[in-house]
N, C-alpha and C positions, 0 to 999 in steps of 0.2 A: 879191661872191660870197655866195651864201645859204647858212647853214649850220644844222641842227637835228637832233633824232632822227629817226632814221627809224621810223613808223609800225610798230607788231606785225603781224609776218605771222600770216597764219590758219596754224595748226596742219594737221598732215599729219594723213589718217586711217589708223591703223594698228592693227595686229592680227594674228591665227594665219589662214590661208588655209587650212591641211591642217596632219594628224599620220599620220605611219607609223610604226610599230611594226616593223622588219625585213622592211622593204617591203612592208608593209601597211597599207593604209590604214585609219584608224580615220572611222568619222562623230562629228564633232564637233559634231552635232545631238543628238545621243542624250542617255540619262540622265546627269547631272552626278551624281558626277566621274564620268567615264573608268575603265573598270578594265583595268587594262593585263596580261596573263598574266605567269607568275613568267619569271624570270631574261630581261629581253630585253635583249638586246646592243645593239641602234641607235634609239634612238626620234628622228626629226627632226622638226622644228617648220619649216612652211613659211609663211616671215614675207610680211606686205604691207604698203603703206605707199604713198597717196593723197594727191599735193598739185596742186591744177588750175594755183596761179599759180608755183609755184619745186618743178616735178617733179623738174631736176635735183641739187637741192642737199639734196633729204630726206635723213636719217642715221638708223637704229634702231640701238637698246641692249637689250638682254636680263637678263633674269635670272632663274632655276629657282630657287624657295625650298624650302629643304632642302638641297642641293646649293649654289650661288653663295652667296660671303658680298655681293658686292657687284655692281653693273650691269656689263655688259659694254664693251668699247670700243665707239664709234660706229662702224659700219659700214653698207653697203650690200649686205651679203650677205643673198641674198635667202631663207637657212636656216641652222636652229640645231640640232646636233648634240651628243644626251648618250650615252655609251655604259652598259653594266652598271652602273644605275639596280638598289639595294638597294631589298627589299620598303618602300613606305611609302609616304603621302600627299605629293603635290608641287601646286607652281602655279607656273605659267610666265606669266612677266609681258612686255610690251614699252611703249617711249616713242619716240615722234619726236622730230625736229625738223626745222625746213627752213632751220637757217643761220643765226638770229638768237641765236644761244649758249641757247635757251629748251628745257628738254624738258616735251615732257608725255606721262605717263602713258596707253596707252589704257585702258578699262574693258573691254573684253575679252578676258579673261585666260583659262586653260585651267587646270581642276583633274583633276587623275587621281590615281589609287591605282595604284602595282605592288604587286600581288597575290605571297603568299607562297610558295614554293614547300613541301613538303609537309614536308621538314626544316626548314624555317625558322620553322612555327609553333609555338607558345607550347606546345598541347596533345603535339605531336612531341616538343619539349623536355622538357617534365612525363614523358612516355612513357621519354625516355632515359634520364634523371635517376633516374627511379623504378627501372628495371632495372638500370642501374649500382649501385644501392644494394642492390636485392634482389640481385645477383650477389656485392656485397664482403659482404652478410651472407651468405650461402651460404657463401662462401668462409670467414669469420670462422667458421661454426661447422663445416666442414668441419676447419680447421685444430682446433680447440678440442677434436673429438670427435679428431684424431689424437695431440694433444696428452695427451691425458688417457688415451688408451693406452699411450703410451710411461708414463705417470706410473704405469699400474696394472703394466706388468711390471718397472719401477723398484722398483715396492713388492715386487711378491711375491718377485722375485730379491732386494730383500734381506731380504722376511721367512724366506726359504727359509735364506738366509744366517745369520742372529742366530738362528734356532731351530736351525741345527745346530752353531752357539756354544754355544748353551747346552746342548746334548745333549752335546757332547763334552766339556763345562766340569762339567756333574753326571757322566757316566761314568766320566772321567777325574780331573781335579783332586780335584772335592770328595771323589767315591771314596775317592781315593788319601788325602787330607787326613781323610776320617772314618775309615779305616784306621787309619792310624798313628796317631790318637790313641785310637781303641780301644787299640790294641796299648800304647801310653804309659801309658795309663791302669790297665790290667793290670799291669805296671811297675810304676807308682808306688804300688801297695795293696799288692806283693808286699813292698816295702821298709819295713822296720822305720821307726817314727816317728822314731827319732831319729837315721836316716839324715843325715849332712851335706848333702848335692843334694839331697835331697828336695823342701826346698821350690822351688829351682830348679826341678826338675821339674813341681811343679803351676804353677808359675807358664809353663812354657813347654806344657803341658796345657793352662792357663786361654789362650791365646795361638792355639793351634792351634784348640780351639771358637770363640772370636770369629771368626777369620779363616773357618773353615765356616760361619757363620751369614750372615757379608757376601759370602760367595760365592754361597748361594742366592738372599739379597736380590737380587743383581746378574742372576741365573741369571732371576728373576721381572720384573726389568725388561725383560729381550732378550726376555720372550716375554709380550706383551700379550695377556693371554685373556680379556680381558671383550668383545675385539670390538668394534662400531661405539660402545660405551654407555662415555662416557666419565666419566659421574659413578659410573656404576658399578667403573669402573676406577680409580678414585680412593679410594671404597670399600675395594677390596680391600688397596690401599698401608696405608689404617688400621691395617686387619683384623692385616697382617705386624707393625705395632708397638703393640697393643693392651697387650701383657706388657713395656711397654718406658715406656708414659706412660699416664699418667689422663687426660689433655685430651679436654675435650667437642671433637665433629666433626662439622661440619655439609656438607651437600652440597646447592647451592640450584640452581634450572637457571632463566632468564628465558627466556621466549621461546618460539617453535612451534622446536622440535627437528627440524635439519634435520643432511641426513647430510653428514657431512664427509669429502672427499677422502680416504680411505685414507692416501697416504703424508703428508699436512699432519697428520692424528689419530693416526698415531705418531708425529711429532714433538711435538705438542703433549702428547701423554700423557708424552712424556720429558721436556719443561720441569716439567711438572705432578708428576712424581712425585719430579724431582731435589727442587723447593722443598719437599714437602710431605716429606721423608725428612731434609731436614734440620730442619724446622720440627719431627720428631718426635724426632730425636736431639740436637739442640744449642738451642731455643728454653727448653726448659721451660716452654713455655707453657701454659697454662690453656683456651686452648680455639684451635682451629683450622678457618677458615671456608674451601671452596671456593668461588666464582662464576663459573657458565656461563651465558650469553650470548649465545643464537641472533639476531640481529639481522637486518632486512632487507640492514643494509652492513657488518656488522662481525660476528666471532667475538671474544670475550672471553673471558678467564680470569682470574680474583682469586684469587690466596691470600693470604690471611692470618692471621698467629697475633699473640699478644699477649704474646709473650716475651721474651726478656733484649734481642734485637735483635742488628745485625751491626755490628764496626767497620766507620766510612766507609771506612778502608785496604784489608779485605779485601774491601768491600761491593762495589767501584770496582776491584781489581786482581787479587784472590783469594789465597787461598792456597799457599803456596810446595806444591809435589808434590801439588794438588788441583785437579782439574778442575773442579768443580760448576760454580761461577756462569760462568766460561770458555762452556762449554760447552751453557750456556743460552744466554746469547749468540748463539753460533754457530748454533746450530740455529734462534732467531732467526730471524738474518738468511737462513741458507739456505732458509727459506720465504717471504721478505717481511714477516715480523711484524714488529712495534715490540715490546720488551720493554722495560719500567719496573720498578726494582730500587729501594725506598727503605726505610727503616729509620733508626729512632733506641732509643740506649740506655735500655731499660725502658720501651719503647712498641714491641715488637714488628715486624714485617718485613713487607713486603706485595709481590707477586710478580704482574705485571699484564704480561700478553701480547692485542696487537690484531690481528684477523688481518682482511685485506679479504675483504668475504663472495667476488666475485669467484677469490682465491684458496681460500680456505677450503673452501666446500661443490661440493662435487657438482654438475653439471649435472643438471638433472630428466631 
């Protein structure tokens, strides 16, 4: 018995016969690639495959690059079927064999392009994307200018508010308080010098004018009249305690002066006036600096003086039955600002409030 390899069989000829598109047929002669319209649902690939001496035993294999990661099983089907084909560039490839376990590759392979449908391209996308964004800013400053309404009848309801504080606080109170000590006073001249109360009496006289003096003070803080000009408003805080200290006062402004939110620049003129009231009554200091600070991102304000300074205890916790530094704080944070409080003994106090311009100023 004879026994050896058997001889290589000639290879099959194989290749694409026809392409339909949703049964239609495409010429496969035309310009390479193929452009195949958007969204098609069936495209078949009609296989052939040419062997003169082992016609039975041919087998093709397939494979769509982009689509298949790897060749398809051997088969004898004599078409190949892709459905809803995404916009993009393909190549449809096939191999024979006739039996000898060998495949070969044909060289006639089919290239197409599916075509994009008019939402699927890049420029559609750009187009979206863009309006999506012009609508959330639309929106952003739609909300911003409703926002900033409710901010201004915030403001006036309560400047309407603290100006009829203080209307009813000089009509009333101090009234009543510069009354009586009229009337006290009248009293105390009528009474012989060596009256026993007497001096009780100017002392509770000397008592009744303090407490009128820091009632108008208070009366001039509820009612900001210098208006949008807050160095000016700063100014006039001096002006109240001119007869009260000799300290040099400066008022510096950096920046292009832009306008500040209404109810943000009565709060900040309240930080500003609380520091610079004490800086005039309890520092002793020698001279007293404001800084304003129009920034592109940031509103600022410095004070400081060069005076006795604050205990850490009070600087950090405050005063027992006194609001001041509390209440800078608070006002603060109820805007978003950072406020920086530092101080040391015989090196004066320094009073630094950062406001984000965002918050701070004004829409144009």
């Amino acid at each position: 018995m004879i026994t050896g390899r058997l001889p290589p069989r000639f290879p099959a000829i194989a290749g694409v016969r026809a392409i339909s598109v949703d049964g239609v047929p495409f010429d496969l002669f035309g310009p390479a690639p193929l452009r195949i319209p958007a969204n098609p649902e069936r495209i078949a690939f009609e296989l052939t495959a040419v062997s003169l001496s082992f016609p039975r035993e041919v087998r093709l294999r397939y494979r769509l690059d982009g689509i298949d990661r790897d060749w398809s099983g051997a088969t004898t089907a004599p078409e190949a079927i892709y459905t809803h084909l995404a916009p993009g560039p393909y190549r449809f490839r096939v191999m024979s064999s006739t039996g000898d376990g060998r495949w070969r590759e044909s060289r006639a392979s089919v290239a197409f392009v599916v075509e994009p449908a008019v939402w699927q391209t890049a420029w559609f996308r750009l187009v979206v994307v863009a309006t999506a964004c012009a609508v959330a800013f639309a929106a952003y400053r739609l909300r911003t200018r409703q926002l900033t309404r409710q901010l201004n009848v915030r403001f006036e309801e309560r400047l309407a508010e603290r100006t009829r504080i203080a209307q009813e606080l000089h009509d009333t109170f101090l009234q009543g308080v510069l009354s009586a000590s009229m009337q006290l006073h009248s009293a105390v001249d009528d009474l012989p010098a060596e009256t026993p109360n007497r001096q009780e009496l100017e002392r509770v006289l000397r008592l009744m004018n303090r407490v009128s003096d820091e009632g108008r003070v208070a009366v001039r803080g509820l009612r900001n009249e210098s208006g949008d000009d807050l160095a000016q408003a700063f100014c006039l805080v001096q002006q109240e305690y001119a007869s009260h200290t000799g300290a040099d006062f400066e008022v510096t402004v950096e920046g292009h002066v832009r306008t500040i939110h209404p109810l943000i620049r009565d709060e900040v003129y309240r930080i500003g006036r609380e520091a610079l009231v004490n800086a005039f009554r309890h520092a002793r200091a020698k001279r007293i600096e404001v800084e304003l600070e129009y920034s592109p991102r940031h509103l600022r304000m410095l004070i400081r003086d060069d005076g006795c300074g604050v205990d850490p205890n009070i600087l950090h916790a405050g005063r027992d039955g006194h609001w001041g530094l509390p209440g800078m704080r608070e006002r603060a944070r109820s805007i978003g600002g950072q406020l920086t409080l530092s101080s040391r003994a015989a090196s004066g106090t320094e009073v630094e409030l950062v406001l984000p311009a965002s918050v701070a100023f004004a829409p144009p």
